[in-house]
Backbone as ProteinMPNN parsed JSONL, in Angstrom:
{"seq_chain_A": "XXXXXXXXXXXXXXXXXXXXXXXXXXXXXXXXXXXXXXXXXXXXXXXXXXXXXXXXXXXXXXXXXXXXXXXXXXXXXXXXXXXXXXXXXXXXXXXXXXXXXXXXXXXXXXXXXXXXXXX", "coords_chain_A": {"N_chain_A": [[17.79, 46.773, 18.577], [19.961, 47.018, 15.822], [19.637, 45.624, 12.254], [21.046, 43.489, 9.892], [19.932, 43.641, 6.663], [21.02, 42.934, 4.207], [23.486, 42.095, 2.398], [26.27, 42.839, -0.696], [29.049, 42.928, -3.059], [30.458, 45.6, -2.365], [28.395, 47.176, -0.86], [25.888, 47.48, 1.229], [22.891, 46.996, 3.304], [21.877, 48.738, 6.27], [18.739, 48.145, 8.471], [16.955, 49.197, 6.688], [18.905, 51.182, 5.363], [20.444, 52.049, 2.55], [24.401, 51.607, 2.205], [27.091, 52.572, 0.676], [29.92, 52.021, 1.301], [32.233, 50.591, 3.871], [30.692, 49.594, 6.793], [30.659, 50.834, 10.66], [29.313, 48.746, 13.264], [27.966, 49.449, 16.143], [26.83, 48.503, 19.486], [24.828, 49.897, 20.752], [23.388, 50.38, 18.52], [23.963, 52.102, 16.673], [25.015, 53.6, 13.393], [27.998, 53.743, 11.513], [30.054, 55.03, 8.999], [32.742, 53.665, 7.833], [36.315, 54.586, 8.825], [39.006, 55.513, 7.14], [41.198, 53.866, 4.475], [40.644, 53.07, 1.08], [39.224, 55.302, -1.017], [35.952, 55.065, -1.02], [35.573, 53.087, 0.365], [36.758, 51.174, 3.433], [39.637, 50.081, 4.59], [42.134, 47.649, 4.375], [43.087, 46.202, 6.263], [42.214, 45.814, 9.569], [42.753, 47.66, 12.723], [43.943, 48.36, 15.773], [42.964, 50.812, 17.263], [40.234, 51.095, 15.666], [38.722, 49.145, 17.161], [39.21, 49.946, 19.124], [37.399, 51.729, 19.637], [34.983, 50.689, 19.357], [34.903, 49.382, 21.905], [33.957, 51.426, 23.521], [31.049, 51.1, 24.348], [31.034, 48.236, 25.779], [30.47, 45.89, 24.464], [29.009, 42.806, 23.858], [30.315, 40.642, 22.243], [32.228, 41.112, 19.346], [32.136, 41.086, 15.861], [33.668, 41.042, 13.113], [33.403, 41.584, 9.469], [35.187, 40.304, 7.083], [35.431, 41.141, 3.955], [34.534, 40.476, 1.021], [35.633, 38.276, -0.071], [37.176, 37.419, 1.79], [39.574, 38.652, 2.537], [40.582, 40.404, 4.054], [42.409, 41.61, 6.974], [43.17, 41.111, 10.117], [44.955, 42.854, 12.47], [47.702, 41.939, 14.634], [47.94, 43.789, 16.926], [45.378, 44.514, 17.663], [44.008, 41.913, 17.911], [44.945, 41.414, 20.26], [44.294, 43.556, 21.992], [41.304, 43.443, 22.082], [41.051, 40.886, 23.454], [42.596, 41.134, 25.669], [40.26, 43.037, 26.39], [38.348, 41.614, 27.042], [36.925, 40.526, 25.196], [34.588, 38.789, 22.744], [36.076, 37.817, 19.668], [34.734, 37.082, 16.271], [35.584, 36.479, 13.307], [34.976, 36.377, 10.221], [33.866, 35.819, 6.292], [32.829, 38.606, 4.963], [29.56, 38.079, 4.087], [29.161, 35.841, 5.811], [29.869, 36.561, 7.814], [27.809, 38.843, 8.323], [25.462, 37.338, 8.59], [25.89, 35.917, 10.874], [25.849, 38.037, 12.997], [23.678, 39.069, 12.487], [21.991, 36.707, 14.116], [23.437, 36.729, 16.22], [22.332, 39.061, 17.55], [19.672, 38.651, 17.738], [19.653, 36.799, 19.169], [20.082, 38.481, 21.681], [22.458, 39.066, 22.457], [25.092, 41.74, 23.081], [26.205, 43.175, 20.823], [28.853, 44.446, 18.539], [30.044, 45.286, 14.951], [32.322, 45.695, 12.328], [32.036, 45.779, 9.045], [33.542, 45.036, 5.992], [33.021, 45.926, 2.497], [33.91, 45.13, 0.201], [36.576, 43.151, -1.322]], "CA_chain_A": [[19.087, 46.649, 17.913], [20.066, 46.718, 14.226], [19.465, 44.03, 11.675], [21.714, 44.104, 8.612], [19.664, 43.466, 5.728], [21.728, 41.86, 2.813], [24.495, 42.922, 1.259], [26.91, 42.384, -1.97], [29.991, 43.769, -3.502], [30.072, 47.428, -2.63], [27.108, 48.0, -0.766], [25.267, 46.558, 2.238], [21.968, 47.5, 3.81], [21.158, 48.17, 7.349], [17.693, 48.96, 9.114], [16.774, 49.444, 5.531], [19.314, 52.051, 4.651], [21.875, 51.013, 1.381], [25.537, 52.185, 2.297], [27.818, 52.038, -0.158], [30.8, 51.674, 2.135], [32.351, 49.927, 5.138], [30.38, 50.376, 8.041], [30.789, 49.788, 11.735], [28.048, 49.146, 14.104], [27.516, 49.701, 17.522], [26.388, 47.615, 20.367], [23.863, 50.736, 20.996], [22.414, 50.456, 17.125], [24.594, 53.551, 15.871], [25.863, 52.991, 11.981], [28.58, 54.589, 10.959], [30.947, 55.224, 7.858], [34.318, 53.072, 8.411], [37.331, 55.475, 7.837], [41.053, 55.217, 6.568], [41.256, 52.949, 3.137], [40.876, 53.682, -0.59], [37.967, 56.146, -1.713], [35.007, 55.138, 0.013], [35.919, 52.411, 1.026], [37.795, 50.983, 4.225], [41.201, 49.745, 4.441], [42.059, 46.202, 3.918], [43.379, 45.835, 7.732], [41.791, 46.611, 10.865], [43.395, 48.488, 13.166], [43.454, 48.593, 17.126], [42.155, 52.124, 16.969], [39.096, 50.717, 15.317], [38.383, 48.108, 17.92], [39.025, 50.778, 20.735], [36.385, 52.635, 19.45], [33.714, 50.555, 19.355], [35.155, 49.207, 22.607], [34.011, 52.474, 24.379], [30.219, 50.355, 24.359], [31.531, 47.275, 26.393], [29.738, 44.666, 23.668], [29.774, 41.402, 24.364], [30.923, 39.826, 20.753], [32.82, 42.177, 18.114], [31.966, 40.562, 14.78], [34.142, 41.827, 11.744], [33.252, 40.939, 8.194], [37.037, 40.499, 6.254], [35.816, 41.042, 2.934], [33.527, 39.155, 0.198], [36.414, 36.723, -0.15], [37.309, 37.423, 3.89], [40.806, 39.054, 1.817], [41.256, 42.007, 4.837], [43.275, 41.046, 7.818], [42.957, 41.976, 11.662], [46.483, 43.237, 13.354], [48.105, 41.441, 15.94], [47.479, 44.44, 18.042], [43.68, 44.686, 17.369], [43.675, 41.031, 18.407], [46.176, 41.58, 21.583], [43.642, 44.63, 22.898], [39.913, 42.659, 22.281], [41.589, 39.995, 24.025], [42.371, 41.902, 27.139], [39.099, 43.799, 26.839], [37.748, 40.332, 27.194], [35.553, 41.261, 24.087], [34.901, 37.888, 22.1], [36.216, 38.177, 18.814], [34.589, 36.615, 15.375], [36.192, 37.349, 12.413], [34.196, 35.388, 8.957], [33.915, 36.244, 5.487], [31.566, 39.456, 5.661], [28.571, 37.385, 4.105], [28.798, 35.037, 6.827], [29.666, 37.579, 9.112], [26.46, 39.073, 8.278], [24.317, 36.573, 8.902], [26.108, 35.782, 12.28], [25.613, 39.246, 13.81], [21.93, 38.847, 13.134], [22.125, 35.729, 14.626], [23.732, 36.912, 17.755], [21.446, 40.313, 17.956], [18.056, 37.682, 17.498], [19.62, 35.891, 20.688], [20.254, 38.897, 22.644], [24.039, 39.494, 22.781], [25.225, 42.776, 22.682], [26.932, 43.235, 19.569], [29.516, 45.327, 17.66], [30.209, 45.098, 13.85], [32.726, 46.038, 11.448], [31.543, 44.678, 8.204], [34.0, 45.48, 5.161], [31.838, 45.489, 1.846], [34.683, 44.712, -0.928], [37.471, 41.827, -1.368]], "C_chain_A": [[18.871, 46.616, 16.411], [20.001, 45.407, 13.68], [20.097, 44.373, 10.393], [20.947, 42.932, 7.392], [19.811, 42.431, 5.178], [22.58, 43.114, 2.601], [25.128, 42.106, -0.276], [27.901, 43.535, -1.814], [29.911, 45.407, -3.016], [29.787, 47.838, -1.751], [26.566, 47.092, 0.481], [24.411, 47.59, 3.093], [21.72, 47.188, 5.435], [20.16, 49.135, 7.793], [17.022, 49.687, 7.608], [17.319, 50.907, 4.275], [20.339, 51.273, 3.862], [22.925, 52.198, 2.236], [25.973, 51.644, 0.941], [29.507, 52.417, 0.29], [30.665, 51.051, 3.345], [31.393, 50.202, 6.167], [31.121, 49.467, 9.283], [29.461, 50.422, 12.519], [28.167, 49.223, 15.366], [27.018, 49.118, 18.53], [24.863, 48.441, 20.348], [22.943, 50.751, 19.997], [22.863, 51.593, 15.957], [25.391, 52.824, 14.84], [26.383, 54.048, 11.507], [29.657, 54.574, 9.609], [32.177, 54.265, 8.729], [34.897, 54.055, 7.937], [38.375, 55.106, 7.559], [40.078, 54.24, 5.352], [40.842, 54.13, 1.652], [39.543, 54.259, -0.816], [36.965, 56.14, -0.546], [35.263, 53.947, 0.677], [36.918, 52.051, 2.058], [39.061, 50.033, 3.839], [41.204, 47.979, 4.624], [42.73, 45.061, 5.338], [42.833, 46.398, 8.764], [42.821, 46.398, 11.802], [43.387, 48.099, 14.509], [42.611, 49.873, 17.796], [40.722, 52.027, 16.678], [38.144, 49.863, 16.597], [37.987, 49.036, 19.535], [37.925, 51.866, 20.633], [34.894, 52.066, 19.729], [33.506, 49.459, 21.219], [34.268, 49.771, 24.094], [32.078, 51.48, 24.723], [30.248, 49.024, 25.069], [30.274, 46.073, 25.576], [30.828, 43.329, 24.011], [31.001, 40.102, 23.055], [31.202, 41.054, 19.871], [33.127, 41.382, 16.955], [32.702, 41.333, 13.583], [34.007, 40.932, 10.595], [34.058, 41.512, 6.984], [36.441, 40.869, 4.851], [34.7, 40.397, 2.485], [33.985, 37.797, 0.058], [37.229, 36.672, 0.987], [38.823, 37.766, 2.89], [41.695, 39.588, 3.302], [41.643, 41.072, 6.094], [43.012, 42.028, 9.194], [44.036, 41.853, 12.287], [46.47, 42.43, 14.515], [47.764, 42.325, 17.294], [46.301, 44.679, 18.242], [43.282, 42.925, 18.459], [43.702, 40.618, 19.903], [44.819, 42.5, 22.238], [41.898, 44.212, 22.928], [40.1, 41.351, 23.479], [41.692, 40.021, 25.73], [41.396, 42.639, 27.615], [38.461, 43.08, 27.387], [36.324, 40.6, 25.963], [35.505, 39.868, 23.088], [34.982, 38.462, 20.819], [35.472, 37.154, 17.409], [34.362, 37.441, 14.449], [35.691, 36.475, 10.987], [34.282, 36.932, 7.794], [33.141, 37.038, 5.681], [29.945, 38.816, 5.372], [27.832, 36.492, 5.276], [28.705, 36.123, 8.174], [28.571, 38.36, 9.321], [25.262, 38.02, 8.958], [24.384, 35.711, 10.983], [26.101, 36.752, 13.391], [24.09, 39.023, 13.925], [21.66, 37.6, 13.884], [22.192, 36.047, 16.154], [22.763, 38.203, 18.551], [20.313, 39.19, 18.309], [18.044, 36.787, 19.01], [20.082, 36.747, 22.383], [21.094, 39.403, 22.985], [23.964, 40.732, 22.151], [26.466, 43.039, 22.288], [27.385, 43.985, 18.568], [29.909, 44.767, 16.492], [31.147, 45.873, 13.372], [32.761, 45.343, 10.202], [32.454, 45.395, 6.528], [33.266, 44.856, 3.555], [32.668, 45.214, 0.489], [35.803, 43.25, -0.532], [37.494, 40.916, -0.331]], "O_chain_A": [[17.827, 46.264, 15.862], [20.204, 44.347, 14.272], [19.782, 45.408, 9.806], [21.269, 41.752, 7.251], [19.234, 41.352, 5.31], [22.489, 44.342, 2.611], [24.634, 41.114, -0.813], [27.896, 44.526, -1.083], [29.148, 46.214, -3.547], [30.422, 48.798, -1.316], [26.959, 45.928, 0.549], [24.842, 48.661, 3.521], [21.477, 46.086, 5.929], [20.26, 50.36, 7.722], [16.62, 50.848, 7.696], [16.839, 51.404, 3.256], [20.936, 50.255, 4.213], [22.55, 53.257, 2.739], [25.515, 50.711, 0.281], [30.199, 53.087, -0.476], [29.6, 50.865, 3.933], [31.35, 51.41, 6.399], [31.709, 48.386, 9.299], [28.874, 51.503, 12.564], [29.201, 48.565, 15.481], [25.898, 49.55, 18.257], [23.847, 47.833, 20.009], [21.779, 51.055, 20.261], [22.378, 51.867, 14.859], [26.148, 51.872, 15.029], [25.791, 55.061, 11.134], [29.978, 53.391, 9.497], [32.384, 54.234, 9.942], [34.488, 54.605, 6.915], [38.606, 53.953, 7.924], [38.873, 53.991, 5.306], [40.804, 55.339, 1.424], [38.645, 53.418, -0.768], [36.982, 56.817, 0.482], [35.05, 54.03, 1.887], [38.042, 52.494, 1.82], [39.214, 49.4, 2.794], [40.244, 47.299, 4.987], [42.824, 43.837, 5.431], [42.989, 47.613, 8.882], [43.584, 45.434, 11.862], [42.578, 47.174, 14.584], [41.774, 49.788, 18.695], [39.945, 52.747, 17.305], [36.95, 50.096, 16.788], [37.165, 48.951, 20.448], [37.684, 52.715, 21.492], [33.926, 52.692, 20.161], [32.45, 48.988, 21.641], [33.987, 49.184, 25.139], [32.156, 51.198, 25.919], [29.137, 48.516, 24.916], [29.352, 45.561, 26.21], [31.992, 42.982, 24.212], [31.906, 39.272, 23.14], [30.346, 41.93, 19.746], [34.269, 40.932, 16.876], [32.126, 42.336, 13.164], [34.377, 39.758, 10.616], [33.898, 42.489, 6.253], [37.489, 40.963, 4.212], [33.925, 39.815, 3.244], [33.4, 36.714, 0.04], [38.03, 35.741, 1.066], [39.178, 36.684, 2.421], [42.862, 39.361, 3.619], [41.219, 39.919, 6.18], [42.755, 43.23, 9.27], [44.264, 40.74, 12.762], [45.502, 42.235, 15.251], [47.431, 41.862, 18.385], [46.134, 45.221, 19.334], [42.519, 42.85, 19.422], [42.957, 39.89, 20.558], [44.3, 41.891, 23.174], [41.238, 44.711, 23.84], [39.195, 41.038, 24.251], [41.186, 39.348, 26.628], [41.326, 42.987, 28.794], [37.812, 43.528, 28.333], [35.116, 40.791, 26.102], [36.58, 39.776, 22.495], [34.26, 39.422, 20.549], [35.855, 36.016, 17.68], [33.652, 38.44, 14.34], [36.561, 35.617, 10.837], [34.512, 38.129, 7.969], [32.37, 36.714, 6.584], [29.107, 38.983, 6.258], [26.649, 36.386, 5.601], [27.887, 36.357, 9.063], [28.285, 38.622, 10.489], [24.373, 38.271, 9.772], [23.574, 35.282, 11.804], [26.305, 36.413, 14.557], [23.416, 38.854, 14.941], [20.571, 37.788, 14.425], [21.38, 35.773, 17.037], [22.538, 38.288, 19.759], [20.244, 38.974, 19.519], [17.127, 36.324, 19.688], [20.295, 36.287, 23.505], [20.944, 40.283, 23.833], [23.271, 41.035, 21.179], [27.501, 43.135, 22.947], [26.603, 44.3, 17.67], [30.234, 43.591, 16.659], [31.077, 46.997, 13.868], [33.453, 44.327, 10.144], [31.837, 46.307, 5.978], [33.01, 43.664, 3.39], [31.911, 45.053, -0.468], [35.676, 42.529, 0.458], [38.198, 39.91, -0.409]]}, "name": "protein", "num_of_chains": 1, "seq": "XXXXXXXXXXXXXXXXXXXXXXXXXXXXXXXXXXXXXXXXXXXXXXXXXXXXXXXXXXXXXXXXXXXXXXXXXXXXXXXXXXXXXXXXXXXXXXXXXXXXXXXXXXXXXXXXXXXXXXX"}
């Protein structure tokens, strides 16, 4: 499985590549670009669309990281459809949320990420 680095403002490293946008990760280890939002960066709400994507992987914990100052917000319907997936949800500032994905990879759980790398 993946191990996310470190990050900051902007930018966040995993498996020792820098992004310099959102990513989401994969239960499987696949890192990809987040899409929708401003430039390169992702959007300041996640979606249900988002969730059903990384869904398609049946992970046991779906970790999203809101932001540097946890700003970005997760839809009632995003929450409504993890819920019924039975997919546990934890949602932390992305710093923390960082450090709690490796956390949960290090113990085994199989674990999806969306880690937003601004506000």
């Amino acid at each position: 499985m993946v191990k996310i680095d470190e990050m900051g403002f902007g930018w966040i490293t995993v498996d020792g590549k820098k992004h310099r946008h959102d990513v989401v990760i994969f239960p499987s280890g696949e890192v990809k670009k987040r899409k929708g939002g401003f430039l390169m960066f992702g959007s300041h709400s996640f979606k249900r669309k988002e969730f059903e994507e990384l869904s398609v992987e049946k992970a046991d914990v779906l970790v999203v990281g809101t932001g540097t100052d946890g700003v970005a917000k997760i839809s009632e319907e995003a929450k409504d459809f993890l819920e019924k997936a039975k997919v546990k949800l934890i949602a932390l500032p992305s710093l923390e949320a960082v450090k709690k994905f490796n956390e949960l990879v290090e113990h085994g759980k199989k674990v999806g990420a969306i880690i937003h790398v601004t506000c």
